[in-house]
OpenMM code with the backbone's topology and positions (N, CA, C; nanometers):
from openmm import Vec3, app, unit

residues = "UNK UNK UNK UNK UNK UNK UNK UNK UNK UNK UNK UNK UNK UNK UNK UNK UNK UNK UNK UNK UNK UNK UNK UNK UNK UNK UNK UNK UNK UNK UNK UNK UNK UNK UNK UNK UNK UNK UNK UNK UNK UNK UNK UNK UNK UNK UNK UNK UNK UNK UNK UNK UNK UNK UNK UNK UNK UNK UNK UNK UNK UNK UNK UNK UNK UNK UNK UNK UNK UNK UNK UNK UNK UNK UNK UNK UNK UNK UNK UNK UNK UNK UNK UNK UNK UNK UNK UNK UNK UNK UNK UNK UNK UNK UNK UNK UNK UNK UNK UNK UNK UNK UNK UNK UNK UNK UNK UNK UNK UNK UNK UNK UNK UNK UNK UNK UNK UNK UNK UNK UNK UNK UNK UNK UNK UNK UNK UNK UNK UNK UNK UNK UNK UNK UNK UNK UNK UNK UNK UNK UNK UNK UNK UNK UNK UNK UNK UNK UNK UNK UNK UNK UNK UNK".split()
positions = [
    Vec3(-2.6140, 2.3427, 2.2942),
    Vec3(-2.4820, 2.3175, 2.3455),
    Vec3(-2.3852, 2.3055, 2.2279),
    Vec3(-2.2788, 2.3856, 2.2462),
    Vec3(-2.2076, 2.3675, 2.1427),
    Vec3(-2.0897, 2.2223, 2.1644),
    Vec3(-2.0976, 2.1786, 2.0746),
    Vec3(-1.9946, 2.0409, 2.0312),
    Vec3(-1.8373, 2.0841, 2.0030),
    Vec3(-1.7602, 2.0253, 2.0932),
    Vec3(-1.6174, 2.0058, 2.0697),
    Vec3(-1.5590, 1.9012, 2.0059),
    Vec3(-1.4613, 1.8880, 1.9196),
    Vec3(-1.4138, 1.8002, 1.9623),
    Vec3(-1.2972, 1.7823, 1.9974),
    Vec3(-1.2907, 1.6762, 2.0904),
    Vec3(-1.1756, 1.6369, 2.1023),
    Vec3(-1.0154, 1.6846, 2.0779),
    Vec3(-0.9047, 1.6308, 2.1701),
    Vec3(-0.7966, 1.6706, 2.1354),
    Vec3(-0.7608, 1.5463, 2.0302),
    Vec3(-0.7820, 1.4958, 2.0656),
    Vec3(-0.7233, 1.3014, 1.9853),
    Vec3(-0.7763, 1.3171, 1.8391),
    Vec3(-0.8937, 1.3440, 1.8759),
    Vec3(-0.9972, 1.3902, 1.7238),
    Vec3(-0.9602, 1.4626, 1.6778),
    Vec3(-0.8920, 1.6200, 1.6928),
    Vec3(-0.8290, 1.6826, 1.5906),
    Vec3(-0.6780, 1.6297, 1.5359),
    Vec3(-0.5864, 1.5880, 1.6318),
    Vec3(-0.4617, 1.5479, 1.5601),
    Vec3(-0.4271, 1.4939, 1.5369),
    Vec3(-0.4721, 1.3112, 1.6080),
    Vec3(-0.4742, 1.1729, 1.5408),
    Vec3(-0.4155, 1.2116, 1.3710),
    Vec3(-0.5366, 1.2502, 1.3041),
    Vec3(-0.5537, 1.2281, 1.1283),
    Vec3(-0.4614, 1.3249, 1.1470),
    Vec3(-0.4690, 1.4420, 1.1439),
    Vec3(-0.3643, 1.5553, 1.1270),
    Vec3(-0.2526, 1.4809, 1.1191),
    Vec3(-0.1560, 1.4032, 1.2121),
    Vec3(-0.0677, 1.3769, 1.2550),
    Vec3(-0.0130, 1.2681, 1.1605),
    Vec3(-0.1271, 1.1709, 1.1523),
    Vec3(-0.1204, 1.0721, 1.0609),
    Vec3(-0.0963, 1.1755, 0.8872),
    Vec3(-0.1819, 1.2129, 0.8839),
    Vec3(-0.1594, 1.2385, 0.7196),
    Vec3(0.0121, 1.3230, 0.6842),
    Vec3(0.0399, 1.4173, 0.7694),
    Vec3(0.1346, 1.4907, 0.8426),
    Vec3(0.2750, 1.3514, 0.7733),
    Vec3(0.2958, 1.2530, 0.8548),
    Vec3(0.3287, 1.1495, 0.8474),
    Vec3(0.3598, 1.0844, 0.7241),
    Vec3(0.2431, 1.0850, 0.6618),
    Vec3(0.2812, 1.0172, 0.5454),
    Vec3(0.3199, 1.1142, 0.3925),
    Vec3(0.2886, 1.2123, 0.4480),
    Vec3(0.3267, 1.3309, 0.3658),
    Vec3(0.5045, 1.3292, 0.3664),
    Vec3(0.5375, 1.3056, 0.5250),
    Vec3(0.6609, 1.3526, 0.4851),
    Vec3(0.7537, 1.2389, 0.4844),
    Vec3(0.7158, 1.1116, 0.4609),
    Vec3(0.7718, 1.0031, 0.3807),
    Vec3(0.7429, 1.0155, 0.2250),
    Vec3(0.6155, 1.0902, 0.2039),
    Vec3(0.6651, 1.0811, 0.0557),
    Vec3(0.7301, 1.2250, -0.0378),
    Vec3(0.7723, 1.3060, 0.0871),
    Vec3(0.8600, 1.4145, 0.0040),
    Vec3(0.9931, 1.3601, 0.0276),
    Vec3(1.0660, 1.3123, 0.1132),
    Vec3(1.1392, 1.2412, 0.1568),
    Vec3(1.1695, 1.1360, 0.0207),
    Vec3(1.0930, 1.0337, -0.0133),
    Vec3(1.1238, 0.9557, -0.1030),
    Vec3(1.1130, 1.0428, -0.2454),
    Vec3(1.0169, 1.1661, -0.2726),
    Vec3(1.0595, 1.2204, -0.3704),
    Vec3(1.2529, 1.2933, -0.3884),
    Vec3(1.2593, 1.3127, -0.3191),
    Vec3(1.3937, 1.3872, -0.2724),
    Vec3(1.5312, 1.2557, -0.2606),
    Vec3(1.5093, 1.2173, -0.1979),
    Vec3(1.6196, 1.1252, -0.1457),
    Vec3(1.6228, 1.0459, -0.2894),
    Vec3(1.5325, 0.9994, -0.3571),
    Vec3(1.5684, 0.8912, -0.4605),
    Vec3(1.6378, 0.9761, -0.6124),
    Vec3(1.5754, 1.0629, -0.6001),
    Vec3(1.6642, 1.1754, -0.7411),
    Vec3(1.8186, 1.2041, -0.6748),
    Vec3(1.8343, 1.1668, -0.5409),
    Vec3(1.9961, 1.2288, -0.5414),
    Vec3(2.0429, 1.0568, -0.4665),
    Vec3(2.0012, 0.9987, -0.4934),
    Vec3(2.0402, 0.8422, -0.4164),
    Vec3(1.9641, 0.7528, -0.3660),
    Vec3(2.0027, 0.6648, -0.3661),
    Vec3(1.9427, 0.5128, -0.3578),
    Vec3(1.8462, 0.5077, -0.2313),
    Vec3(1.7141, 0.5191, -0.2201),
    Vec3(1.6713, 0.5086, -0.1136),
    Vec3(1.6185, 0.3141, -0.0423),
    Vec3(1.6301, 0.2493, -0.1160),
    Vec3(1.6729, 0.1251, -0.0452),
    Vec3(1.5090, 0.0914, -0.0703),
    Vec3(1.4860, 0.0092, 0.0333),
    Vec3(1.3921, -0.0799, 0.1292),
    Vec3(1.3336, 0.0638, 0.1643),
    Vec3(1.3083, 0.1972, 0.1904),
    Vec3(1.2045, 0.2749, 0.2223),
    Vec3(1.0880, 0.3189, 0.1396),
    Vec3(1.1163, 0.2783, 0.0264),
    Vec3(0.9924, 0.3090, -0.0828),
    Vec3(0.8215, 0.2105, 0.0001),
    Vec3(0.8579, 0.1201, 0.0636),
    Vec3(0.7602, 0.0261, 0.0674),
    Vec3(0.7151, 0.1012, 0.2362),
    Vec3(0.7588, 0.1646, 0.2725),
    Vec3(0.7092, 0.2526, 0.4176),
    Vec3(0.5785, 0.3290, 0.3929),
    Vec3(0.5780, 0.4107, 0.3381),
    Vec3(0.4642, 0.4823, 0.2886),
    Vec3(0.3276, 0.3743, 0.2493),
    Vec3(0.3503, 0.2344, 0.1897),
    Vec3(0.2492, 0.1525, 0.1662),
    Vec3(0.2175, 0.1265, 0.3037),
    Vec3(0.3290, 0.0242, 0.3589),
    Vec3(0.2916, 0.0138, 0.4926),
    Vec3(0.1653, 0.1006, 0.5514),
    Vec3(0.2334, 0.2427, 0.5650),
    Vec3(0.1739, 0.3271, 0.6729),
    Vec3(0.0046, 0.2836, 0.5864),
    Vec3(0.0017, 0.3216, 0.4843),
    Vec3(-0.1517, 0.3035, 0.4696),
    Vec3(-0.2778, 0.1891, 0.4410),
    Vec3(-0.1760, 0.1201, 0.4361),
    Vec3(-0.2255, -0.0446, 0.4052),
    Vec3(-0.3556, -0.0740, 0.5514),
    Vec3(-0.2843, -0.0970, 0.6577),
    Vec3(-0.3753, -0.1906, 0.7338),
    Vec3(-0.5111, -0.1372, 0.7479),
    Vec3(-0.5472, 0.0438, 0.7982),
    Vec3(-0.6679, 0.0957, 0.7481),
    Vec3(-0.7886, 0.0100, 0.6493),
    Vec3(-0.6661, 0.0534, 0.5420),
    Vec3(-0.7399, 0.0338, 0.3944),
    Vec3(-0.8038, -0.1280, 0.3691),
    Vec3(-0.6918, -0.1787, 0.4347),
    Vec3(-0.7585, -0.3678, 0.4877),
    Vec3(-0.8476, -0.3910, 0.5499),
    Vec3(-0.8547, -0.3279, 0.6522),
    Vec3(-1.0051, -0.3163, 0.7311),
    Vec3(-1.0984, -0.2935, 0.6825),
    Vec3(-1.1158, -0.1600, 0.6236),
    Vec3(-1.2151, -0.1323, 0.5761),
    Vec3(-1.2768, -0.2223, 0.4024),
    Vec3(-1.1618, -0.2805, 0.3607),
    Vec3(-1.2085, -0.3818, 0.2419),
    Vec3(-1.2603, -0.4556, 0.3200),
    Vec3(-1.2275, -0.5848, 0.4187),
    Vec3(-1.2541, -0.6498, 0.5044),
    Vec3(-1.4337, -0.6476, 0.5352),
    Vec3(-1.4266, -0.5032, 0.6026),
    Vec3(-1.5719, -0.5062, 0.6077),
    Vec3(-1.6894, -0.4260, 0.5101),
    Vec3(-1.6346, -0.3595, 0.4605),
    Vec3(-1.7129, -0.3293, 0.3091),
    Vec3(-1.7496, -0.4351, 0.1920),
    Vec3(-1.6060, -0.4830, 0.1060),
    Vec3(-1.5812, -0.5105, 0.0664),
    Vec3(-1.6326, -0.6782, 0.0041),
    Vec3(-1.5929, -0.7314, -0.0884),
    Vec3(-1.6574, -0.8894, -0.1262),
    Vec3(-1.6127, -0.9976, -0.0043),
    Vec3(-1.4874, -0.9227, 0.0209),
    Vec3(-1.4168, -1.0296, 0.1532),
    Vec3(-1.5299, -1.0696, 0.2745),
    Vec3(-1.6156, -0.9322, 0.2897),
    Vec3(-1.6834, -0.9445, 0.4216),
    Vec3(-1.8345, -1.0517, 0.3987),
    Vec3(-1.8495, -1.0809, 0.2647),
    Vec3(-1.9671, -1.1888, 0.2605),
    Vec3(-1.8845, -1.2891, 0.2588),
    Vec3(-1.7757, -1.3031, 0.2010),
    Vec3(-1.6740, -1.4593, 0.2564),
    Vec3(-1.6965, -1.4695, 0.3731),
    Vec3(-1.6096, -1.3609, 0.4553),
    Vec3(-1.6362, -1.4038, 0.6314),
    Vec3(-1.7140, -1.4946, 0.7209),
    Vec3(-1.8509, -1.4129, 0.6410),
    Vec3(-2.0020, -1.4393, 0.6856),
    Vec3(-2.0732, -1.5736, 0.6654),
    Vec3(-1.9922, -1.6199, 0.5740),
    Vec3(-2.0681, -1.7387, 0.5144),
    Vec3(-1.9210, -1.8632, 0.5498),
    Vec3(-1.9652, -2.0316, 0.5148),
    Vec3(-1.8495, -2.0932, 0.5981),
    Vec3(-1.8509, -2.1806, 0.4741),
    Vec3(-1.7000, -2.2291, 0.4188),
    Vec3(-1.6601, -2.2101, 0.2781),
    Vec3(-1.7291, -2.3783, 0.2910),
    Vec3(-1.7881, -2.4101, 0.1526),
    Vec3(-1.8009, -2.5313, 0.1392),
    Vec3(-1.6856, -2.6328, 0.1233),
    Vec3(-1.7253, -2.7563, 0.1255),
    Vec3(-1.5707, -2.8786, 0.1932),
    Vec3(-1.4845, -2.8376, 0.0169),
    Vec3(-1.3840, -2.8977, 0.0263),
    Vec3(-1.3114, -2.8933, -0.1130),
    Vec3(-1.2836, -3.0487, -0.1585),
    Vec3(-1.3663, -3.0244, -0.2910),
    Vec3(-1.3120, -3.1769, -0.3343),
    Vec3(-1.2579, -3.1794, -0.4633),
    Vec3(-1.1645, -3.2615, -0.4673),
    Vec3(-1.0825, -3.2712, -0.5948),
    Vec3(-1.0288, -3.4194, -0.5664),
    Vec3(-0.9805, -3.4639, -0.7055),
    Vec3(-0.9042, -3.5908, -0.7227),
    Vec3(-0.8578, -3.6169, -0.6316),
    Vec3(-0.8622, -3.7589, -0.6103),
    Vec3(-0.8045, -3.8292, -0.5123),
    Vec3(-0.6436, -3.8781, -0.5365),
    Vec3(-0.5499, -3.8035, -0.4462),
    Vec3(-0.4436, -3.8538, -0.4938),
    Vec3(-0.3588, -4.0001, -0.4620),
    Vec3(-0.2820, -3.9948, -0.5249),
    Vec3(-0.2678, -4.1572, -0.6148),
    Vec3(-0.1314, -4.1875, -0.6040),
    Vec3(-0.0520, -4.0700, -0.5601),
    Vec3(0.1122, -4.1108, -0.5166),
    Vec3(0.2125, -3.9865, -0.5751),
    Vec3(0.3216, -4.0694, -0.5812),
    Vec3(0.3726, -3.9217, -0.6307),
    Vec3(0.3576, -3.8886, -0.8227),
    Vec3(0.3988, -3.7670, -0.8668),
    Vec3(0.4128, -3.7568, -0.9500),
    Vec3(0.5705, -3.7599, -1.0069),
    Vec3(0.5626, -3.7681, -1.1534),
    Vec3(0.7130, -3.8151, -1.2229),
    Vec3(0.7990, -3.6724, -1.1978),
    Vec3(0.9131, -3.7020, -1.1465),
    Vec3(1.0306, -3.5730, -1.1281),
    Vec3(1.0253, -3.4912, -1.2364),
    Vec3(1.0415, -3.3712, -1.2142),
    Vec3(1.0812, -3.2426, -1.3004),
    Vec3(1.1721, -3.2679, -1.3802),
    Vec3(1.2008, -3.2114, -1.5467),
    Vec3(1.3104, -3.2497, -1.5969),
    Vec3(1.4227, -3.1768, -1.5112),
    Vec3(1.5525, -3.1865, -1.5515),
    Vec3(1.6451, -3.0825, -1.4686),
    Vec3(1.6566, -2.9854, -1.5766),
    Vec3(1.7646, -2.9031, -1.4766),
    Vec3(1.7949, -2.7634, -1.5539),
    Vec3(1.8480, -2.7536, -1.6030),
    Vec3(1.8653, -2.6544, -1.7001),
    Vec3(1.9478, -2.6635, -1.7626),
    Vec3(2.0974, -2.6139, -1.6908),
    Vec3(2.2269, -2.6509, -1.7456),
    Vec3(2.3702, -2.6200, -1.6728),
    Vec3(2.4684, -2.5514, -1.7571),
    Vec3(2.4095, -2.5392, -1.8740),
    Vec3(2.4983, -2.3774, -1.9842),
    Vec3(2.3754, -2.3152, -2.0028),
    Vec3(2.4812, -2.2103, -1.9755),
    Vec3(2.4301, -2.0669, -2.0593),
    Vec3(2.4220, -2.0478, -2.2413),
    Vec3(2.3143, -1.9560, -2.2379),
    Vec3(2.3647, -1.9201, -2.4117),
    Vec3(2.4837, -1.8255, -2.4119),
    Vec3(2.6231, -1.8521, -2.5244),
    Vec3(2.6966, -1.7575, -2.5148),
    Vec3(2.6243, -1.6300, -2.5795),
    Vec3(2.7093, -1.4820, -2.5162),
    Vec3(2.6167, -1.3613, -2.5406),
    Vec3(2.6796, -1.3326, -2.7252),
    Vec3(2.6463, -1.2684, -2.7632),
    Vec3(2.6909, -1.2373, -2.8996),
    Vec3(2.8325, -1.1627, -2.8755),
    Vec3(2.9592, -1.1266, -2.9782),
    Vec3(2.9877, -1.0458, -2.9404),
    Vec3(2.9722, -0.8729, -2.9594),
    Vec3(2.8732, -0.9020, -3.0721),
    Vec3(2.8457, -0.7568, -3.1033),
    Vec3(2.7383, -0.7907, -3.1389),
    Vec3(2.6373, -0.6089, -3.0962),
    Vec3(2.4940, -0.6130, -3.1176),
    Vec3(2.4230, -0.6364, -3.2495),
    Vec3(2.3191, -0.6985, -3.2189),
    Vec3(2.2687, -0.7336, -3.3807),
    Vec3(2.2711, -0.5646, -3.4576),
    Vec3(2.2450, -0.5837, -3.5487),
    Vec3(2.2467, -0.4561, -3.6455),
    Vec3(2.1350, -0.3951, -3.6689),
    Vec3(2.0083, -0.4659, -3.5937),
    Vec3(1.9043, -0.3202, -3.5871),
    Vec3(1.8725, -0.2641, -3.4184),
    Vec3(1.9961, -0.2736, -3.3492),
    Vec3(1.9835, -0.2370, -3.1941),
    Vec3(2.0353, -0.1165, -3.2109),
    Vec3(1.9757, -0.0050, -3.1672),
    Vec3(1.9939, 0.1030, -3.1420),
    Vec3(1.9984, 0.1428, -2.9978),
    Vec3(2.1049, 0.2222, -2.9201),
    Vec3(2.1645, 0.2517, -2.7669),
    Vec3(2.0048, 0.3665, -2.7573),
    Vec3(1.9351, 0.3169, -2.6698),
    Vec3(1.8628, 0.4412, -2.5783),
    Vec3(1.9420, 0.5849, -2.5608),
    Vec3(1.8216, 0.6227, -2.5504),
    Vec3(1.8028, 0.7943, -2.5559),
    Vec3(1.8295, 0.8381, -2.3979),
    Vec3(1.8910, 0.8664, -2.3666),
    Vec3(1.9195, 0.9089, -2.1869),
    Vec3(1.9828, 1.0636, -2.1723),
    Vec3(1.9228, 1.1284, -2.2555),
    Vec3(1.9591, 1.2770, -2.2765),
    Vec3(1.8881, 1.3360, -2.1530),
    Vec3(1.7681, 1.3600, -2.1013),
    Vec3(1.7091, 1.3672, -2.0330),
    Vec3(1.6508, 1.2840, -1.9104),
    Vec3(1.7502, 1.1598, -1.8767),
    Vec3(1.7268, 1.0870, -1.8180),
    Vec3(1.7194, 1.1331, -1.6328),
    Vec3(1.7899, 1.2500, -1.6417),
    Vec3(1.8088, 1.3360, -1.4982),
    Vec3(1.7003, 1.4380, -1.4401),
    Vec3(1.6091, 1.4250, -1.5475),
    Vec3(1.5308, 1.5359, -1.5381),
    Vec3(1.4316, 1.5412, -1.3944),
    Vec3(1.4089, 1.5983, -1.3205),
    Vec3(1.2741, 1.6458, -1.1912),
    Vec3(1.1589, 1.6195, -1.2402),
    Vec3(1.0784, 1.5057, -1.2663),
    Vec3(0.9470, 1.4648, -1.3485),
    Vec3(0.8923, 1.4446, -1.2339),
    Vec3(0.8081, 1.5120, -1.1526),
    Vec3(0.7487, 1.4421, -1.0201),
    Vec3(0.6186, 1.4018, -1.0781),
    Vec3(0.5656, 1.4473, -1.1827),
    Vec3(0.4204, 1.4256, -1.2471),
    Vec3(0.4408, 1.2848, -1.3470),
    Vec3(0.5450, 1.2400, -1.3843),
    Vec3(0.5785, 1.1032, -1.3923),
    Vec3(0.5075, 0.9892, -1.2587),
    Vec3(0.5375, 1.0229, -1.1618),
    Vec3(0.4932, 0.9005, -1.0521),
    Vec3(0.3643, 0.9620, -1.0015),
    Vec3(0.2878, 1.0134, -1.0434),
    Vec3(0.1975, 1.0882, -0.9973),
    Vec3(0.1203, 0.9612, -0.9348),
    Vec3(0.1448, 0.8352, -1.0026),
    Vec3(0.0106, 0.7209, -1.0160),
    Vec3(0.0372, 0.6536, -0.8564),
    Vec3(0.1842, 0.6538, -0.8269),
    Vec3(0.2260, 0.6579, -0.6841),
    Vec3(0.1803, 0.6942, -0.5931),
    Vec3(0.2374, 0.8297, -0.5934),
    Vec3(0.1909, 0.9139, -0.4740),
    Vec3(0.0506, 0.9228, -0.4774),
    Vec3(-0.0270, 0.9578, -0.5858),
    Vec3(-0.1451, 0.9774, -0.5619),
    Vec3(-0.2277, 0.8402, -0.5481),
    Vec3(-0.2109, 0.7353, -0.5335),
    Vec3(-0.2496, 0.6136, -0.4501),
    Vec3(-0.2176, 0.5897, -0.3231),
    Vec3(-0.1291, 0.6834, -0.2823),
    Vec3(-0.0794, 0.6599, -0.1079),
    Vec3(-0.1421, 0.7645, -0.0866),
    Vec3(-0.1338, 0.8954, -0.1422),
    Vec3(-0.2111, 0.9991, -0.0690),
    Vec3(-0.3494, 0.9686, -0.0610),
    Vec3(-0.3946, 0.9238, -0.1948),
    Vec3(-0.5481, 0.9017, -0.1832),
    Vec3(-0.5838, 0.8034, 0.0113),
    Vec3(-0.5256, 0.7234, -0.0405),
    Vec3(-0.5313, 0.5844, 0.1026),
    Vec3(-0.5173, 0.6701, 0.2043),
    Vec3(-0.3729, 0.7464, 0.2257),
    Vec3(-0.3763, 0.8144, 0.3461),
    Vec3(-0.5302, 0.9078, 0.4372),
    Vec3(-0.5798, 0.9978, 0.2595),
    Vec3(-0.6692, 1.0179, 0.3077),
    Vec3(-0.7993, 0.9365, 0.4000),
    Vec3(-0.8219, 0.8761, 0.3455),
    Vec3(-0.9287, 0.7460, 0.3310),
    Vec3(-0.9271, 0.7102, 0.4843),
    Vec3(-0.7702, 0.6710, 0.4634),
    Vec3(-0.7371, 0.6210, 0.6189),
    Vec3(-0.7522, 0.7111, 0.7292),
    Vec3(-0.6913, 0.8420, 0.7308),
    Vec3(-0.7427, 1.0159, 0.7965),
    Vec3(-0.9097, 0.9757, 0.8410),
    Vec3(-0.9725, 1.0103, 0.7359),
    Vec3(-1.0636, 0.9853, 0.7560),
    Vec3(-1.1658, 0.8738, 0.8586),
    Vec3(-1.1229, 0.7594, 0.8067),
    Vec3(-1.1578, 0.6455, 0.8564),
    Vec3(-1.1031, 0.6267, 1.0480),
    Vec3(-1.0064, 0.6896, 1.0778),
    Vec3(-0.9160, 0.7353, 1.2338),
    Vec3(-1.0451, 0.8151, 1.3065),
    Vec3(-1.0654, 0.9309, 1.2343),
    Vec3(-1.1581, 1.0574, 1.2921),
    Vec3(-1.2690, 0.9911, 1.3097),
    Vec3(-1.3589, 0.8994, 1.1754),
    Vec3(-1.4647, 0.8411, 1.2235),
    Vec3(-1.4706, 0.7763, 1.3722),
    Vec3(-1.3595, 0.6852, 1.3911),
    Vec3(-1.3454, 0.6090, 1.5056),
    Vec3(-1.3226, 0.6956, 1.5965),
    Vec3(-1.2338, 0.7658, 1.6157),
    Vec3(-1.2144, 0.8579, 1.7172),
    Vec3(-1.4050, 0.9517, 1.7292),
    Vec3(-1.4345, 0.9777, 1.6749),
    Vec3(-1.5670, 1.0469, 1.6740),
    Vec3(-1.6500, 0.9962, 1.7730),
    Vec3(-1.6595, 0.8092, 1.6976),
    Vec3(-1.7727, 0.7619, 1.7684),
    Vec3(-1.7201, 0.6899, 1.9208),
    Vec3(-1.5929, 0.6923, 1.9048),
    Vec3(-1.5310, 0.6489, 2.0642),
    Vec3(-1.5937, 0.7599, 2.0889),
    Vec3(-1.5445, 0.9146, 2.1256),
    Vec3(-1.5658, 1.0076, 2.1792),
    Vec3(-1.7272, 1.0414, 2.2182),
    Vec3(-1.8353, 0.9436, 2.1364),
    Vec3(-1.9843, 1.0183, 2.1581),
    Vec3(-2.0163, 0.8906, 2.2200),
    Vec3(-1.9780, 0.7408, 2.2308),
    Vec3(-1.9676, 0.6576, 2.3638),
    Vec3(-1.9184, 0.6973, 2.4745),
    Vec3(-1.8443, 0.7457, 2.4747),
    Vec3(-1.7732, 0.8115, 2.6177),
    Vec3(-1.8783, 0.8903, 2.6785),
    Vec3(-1.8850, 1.0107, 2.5932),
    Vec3(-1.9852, 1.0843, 2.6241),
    Vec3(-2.1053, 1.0689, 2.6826),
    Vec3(-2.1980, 0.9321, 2.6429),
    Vec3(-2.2823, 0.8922, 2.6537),
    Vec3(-2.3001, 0.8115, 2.7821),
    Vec3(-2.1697, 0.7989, 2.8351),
    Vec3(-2.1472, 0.7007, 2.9508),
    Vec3(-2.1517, 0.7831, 3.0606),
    Vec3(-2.0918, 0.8899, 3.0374),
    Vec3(-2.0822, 1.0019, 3.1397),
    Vec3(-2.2073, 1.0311, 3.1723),
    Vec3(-2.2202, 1.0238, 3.3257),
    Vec3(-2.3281, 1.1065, 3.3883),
    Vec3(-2.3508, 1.2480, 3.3566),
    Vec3(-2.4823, 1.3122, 3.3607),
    Vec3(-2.5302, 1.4418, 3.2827),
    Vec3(-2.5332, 1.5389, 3.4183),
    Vec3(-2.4933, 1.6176, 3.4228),
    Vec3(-2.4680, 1.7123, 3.5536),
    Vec3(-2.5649, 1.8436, 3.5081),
] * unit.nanometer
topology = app.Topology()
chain = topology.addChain("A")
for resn in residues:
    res = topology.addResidue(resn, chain)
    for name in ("N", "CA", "C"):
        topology.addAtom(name, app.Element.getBySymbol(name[0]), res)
């Protein structure tokens, strides 16, 4: 018998990776011609909770879980402690001219299209995305061969 799968099973991940692809051409694009705000942290989002799970239960976290933390003991406290000094309420005045071995940065090329500069970026969200792709299809897989399995055989 030949094996299908699924509609959910093919485009779930498709859809998902799809997704996070085009938040991060989007943030490549939008931030070289303007301020893209509060959306840089979207793309983490999208791949974070996956990637939590699966630390969760892979991971060192999942023998924490398993096991039930011993009591915590430390010093017995004794009252309060002595107030913080305060803050300070001047500033240092600024100089008015730069010391004499400050030299103004180089910003000749500061405009330049370096997408292989953030490579360490994207390729930590893409990596995750994958991971996460992946980790969707598994689930979708084994939902789909429970189902299956539930179904009467004709």
């Amino acid at each position: 018998m030949v094996r299908r799968w699924s509609k959910a099973e093919m485009w779930v991940p498709g859809t998902y990776l799809a997704l996070v692809l085009a938040m991060l051409v989007y943030m490549a694009v939008v931030s070289r011609t303007g301020d893209i705000g509060f959306f840089g942290v979207w793309p983490i989002l999208a791949t974070a909770p996956v990637s939590l799970v699966l630390l969760m239960a892979v991971g060192p976290a999942a023998a924490a879980l398993d096991e039930t933390p011993p009591p915590v003991e430390g010093p017995v406290y004794e009252g309060s402690t002595p107030p913080p000094e305060p803050l300070p309420t001047e500033f240092m005045p600024e100089p008015t001219s730069p010391p004499a071995d400050w030299v103004a940065p180089d910003t000749s090329d500061g405009g330049k299209f370096d997408l292989l500069g953030e490579f360490g970026f994207y390729g930590a969200i893409l990596f995750s995305a994958l991971v996460n792709a992946a980790a969707i299809w598994a689930l979708l897989r084994y939902a789909a061969r429970q189902h299956a399995a539930r179904r009467p055989q004709l």
